[in-house]
KEBAGU-954156 format. One record per atom (N, C-alpha, C): residue number from 0; x, y, z; residue in one letter; atom name; chain. Coordinates in steps of 0.1 Angstrom, whole numbers, plus 5000, padded with zeros to 4 digits. Atoms other than C-alpha are relative to their C-alpha. Layout:
N
     i   east   north     up   aa   at   ch
   NUM      X       Y      Z    A   CA    A
...
END
This chain:
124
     i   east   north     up   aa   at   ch
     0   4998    4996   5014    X    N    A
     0   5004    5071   5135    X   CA    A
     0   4993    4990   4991    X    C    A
     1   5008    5011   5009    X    N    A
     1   4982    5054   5108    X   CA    A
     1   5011    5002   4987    X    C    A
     2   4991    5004   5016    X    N    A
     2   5003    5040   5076    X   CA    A
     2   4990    4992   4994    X    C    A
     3   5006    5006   5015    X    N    A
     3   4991    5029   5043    X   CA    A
     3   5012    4989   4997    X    C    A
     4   4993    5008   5005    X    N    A
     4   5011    4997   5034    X   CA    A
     4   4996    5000   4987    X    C    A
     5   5003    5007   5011    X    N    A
     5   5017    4995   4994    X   CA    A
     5   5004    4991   4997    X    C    A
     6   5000    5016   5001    X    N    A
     6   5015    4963   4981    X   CA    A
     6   5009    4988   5000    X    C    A
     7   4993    5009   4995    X    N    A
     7   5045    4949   4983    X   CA    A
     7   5003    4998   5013    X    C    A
     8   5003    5004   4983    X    N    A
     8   5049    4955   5019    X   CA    A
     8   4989    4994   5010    X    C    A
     9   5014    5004   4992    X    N    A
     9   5014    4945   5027    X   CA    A
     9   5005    4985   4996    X    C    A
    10   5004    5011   5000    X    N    A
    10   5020    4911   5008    X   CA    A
    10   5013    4991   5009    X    C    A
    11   4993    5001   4994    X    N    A
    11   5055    4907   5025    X   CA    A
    11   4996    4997   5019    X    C    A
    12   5010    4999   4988    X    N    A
    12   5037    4916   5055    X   CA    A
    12   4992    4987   5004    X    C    A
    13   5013    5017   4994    X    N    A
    13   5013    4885   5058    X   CA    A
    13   5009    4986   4997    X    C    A
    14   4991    5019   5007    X    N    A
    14   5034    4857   5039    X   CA    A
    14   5015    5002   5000    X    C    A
    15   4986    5001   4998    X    N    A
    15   5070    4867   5042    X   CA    A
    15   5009    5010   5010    X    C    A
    16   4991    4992   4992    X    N    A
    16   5079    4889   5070    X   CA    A
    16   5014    5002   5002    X    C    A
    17   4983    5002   4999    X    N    A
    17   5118    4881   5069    X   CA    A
    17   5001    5009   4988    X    C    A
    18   4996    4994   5011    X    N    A
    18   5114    4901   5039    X   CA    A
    18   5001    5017   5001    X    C    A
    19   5004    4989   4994    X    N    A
    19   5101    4932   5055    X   CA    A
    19   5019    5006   5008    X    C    A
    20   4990    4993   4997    X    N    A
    20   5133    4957   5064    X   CA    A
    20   4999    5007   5016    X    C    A
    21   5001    4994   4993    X    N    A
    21   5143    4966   5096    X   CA    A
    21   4985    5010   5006    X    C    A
    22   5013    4986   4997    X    N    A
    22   5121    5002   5099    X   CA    A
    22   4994    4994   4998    X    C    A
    23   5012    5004   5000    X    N    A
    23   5096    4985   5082    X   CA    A
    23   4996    4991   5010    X    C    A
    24   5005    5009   4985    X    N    A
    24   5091    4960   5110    X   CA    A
    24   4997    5009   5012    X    C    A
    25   5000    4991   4989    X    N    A
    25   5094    4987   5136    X   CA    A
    25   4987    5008   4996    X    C    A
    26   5015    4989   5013    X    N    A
    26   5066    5012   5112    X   CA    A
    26   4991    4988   5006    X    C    A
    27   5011    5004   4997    X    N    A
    27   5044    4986   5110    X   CA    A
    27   4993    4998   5017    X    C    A
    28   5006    5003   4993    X    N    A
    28   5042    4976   5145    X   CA    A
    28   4999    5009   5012    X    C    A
    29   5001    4989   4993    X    N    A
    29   5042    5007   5159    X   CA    A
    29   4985    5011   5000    X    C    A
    30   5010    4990   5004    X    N    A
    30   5013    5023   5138    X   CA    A
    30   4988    4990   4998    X    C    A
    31   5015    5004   5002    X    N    A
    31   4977    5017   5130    X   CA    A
    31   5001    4998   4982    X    C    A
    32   4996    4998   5011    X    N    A
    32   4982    5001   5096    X   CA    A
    32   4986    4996   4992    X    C    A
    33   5007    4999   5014    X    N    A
    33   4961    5003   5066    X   CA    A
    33   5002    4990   4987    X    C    A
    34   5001    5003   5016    X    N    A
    34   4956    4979   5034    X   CA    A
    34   4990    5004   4992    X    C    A
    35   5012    4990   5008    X    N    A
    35   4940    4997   5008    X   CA    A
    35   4992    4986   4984    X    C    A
    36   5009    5006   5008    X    N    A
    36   4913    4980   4984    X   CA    A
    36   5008    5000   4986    X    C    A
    37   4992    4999   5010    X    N    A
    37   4936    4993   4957    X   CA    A
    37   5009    4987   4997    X    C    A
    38   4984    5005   5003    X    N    A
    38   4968    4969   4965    X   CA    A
    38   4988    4984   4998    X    C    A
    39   5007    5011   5005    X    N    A
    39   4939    4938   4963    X   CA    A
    39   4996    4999   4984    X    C    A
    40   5005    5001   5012    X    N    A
    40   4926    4950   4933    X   CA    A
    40   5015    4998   4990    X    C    A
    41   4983    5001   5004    X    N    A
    41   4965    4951   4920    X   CA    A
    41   5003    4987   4998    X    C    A
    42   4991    5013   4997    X    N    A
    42   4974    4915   4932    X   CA    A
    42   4992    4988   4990    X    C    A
    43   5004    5008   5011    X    N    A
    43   4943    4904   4913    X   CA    A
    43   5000    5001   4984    X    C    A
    44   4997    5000   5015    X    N    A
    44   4953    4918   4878    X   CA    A
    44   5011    4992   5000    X    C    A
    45   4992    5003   5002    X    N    A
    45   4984    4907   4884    X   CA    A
    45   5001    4988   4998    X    C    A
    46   5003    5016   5002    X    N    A
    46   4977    4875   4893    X   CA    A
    46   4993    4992   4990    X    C    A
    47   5008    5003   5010    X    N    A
    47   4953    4870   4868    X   CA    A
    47   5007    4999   4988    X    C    A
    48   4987    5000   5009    X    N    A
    48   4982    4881   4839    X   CA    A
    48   5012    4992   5002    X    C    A
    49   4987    5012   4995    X    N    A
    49   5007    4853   4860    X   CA    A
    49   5011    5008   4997    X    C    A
    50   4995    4985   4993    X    N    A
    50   5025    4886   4870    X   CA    A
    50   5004    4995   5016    X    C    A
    51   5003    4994   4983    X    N    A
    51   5021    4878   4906    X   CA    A
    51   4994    4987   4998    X    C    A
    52   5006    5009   4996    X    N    A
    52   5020    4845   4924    X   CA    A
    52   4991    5000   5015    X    C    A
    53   5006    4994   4986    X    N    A
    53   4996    4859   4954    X   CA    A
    53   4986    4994   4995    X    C    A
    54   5016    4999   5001    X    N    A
    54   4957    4850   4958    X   CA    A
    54   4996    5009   5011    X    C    A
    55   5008    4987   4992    X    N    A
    55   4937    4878   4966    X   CA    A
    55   4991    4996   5009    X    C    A
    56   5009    5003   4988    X    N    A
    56   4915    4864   4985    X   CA    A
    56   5005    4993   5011    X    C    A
    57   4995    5006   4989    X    N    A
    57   4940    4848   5009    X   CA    A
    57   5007    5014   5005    X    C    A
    58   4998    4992   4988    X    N    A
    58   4953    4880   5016    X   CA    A
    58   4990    5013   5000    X    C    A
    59   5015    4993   4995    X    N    A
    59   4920    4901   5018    X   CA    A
    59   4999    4993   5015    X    C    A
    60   5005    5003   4990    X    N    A
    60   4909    4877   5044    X   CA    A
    60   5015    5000   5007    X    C    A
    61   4990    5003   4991    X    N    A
    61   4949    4877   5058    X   CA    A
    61   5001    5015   5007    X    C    A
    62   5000    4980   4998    X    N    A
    62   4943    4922   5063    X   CA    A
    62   4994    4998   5018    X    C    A
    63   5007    4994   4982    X    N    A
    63   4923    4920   5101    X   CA    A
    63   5008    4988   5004    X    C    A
    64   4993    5011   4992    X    N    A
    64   4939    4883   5112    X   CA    A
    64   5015    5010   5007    X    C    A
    65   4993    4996   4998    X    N    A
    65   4971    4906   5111    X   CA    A
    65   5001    5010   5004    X    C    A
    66   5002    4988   4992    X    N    A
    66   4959    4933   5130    X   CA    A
    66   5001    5017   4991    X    C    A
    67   4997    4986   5009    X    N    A
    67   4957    4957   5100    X   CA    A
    67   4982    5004   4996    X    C    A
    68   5015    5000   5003    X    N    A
    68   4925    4974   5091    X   CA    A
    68   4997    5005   4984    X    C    A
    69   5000    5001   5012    X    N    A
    69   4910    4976   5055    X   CA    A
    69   4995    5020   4999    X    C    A
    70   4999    4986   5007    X    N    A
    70   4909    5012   5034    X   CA    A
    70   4993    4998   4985    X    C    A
    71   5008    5007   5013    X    N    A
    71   4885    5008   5007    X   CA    A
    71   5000    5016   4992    X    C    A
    72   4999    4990   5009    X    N    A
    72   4886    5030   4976    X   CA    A
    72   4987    5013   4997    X    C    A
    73   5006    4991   4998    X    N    A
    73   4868    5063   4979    X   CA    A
    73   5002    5011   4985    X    C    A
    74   4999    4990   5009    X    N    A
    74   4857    5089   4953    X   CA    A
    74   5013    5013   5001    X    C    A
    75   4986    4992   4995    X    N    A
    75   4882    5116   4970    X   CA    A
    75   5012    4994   4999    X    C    A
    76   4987    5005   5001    X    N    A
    76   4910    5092   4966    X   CA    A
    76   5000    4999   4985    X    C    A
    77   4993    5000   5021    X    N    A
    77   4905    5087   4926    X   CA    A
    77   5000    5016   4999    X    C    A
    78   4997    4983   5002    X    N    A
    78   4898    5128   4928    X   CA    A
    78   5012    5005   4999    X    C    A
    79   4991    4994   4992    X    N    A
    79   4929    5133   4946    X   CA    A
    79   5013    4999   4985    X    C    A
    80   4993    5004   5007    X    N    A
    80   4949    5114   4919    X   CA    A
    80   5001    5013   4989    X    C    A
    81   4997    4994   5015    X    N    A
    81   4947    5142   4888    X   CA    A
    81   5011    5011   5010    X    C    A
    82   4996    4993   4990    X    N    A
    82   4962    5162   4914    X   CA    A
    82   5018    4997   5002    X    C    A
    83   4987    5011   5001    X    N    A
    83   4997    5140   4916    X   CA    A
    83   5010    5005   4986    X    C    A
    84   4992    5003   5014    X    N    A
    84   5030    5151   4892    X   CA    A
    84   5001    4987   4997    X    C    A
    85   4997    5014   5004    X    N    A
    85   5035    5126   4869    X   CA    A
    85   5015    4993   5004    X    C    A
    86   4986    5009   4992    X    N    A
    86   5067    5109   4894    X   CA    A
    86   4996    4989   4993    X    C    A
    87   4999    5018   4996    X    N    A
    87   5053    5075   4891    X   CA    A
    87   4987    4998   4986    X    C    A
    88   5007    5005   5010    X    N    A
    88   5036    5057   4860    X   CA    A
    88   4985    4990   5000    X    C    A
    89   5012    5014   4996    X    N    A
    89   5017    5028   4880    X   CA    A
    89   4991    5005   5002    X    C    A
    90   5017    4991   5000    X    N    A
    90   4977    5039   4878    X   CA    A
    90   4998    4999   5022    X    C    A
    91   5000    5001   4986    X    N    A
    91   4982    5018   4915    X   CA    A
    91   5004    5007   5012    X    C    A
    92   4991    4993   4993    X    N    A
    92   5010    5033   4929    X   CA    A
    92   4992    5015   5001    X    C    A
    93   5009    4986   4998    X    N    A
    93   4991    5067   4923    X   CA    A
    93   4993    4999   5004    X    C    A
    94   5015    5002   4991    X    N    A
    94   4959    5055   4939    X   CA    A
    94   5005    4997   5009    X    C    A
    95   4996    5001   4982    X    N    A
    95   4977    5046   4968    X   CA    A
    95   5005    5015   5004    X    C    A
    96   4989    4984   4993    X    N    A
    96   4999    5080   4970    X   CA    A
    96   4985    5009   5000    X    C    A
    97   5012    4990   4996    X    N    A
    97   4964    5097   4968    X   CA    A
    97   4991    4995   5008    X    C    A
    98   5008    5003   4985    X    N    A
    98   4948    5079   4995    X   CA    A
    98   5008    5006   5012    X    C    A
    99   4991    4992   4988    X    N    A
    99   4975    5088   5019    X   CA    A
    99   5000    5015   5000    X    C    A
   100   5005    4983   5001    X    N    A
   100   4971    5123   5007    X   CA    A
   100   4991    5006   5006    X    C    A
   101   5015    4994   4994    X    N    A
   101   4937    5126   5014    X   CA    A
   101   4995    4992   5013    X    C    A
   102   5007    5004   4987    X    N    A
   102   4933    5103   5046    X   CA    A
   102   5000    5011   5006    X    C    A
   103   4982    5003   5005    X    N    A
   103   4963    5115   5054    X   CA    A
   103   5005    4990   5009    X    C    A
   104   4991    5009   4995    X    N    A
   104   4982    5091   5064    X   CA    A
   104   5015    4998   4994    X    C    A
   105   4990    5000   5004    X    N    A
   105   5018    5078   5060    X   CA    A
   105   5003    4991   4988    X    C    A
   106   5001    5009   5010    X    N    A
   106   5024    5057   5028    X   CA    A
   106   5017    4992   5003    X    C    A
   107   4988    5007   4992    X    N    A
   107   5052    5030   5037    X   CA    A
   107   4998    4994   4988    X    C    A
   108   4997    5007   5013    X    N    A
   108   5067    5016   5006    X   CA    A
   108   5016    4998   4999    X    C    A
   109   4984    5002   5005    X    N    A
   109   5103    5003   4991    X   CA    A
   109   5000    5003   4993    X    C    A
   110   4998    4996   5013    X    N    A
   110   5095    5022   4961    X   CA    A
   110   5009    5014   5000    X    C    A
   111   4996    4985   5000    X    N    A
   111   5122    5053   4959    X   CA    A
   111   4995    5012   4995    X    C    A
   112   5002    4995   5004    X    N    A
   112   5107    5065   4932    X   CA    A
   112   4985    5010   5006    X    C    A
   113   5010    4990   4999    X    N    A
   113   5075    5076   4950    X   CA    A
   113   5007    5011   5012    X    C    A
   114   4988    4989   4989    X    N    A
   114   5100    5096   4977    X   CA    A
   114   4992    5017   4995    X    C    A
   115   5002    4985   5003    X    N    A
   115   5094    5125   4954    X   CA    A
   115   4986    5005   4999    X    C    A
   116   5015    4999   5000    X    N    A
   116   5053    5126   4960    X   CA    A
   116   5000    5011   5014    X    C    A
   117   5003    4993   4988    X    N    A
   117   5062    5141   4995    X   CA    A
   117   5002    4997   5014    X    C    A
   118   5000    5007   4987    X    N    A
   118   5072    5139   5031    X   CA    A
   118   4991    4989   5009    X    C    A
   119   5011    5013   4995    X    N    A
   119   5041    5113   5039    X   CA    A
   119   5006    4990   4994    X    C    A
   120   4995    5015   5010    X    N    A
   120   5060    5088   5016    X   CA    A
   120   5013    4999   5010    X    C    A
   121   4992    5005   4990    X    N    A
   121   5082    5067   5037    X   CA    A
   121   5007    4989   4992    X    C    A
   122   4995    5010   5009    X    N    A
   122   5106    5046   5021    X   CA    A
   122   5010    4993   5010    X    C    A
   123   4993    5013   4989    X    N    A
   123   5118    5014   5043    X   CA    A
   123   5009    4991   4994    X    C    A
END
């Protein structure tokens, strides 16, 4: 099964695994997982606004060491997006739920609120 980690699971994932929830531990290392170019581009607004104590480039280059493979942002995934009820507000959060859409793949998140996008949303 291929999963999409969004970004807090991906950065949990590399630098704090004890953080990561049961299922999610089991998900991840069960499936063929995915970080998407999106949740980098995220960590570095964030980080950049002192939002978010993460460097993107420590976990860019942390995505293959951990056996995850990269998902880079595709025209069909911003397409996919106008397509999305408005559930969820984050420009991110909807570029991830429309990549999973259109791989398809599973989107593995702690967010409830994206629940309501659709059975591909996996909430750990």
């Amino acid at each position: 099964m291929r999963v999409l980690l969004d970004t807090h699971l991906l950065l949990w994932a590399l630098s704090s695994p004890e953080r990561l929830s049961n299922p999610a531990r089991q998900r991840i290392n069960s499936s063929e997982v995915y970080a998407s170019a999106a949740s980098i581009w995220e960590i570095s607004i964030k980080s950049a606004l002192g939002k978010l104590k993460a460097d993107p480039n420590e976990v860019l280059a942390g995505v293959e060491p951990a056996g995850f493979n990269h998902l880079p942002i595709a025209g069909g995934h911003a397409a996919k997006v106008v397509e999305l009820p408005l559930i969820h507000k984050d420009p991110f959060d909807r570029l991830l739920v429309a990549q999973a859409r259109f791989e398809p793949m599973i989107l593995l998140t702690d967010d409830d609120l994206l629940r309501g996008y659709g059975d591909f949303v996996e909430v750990v």
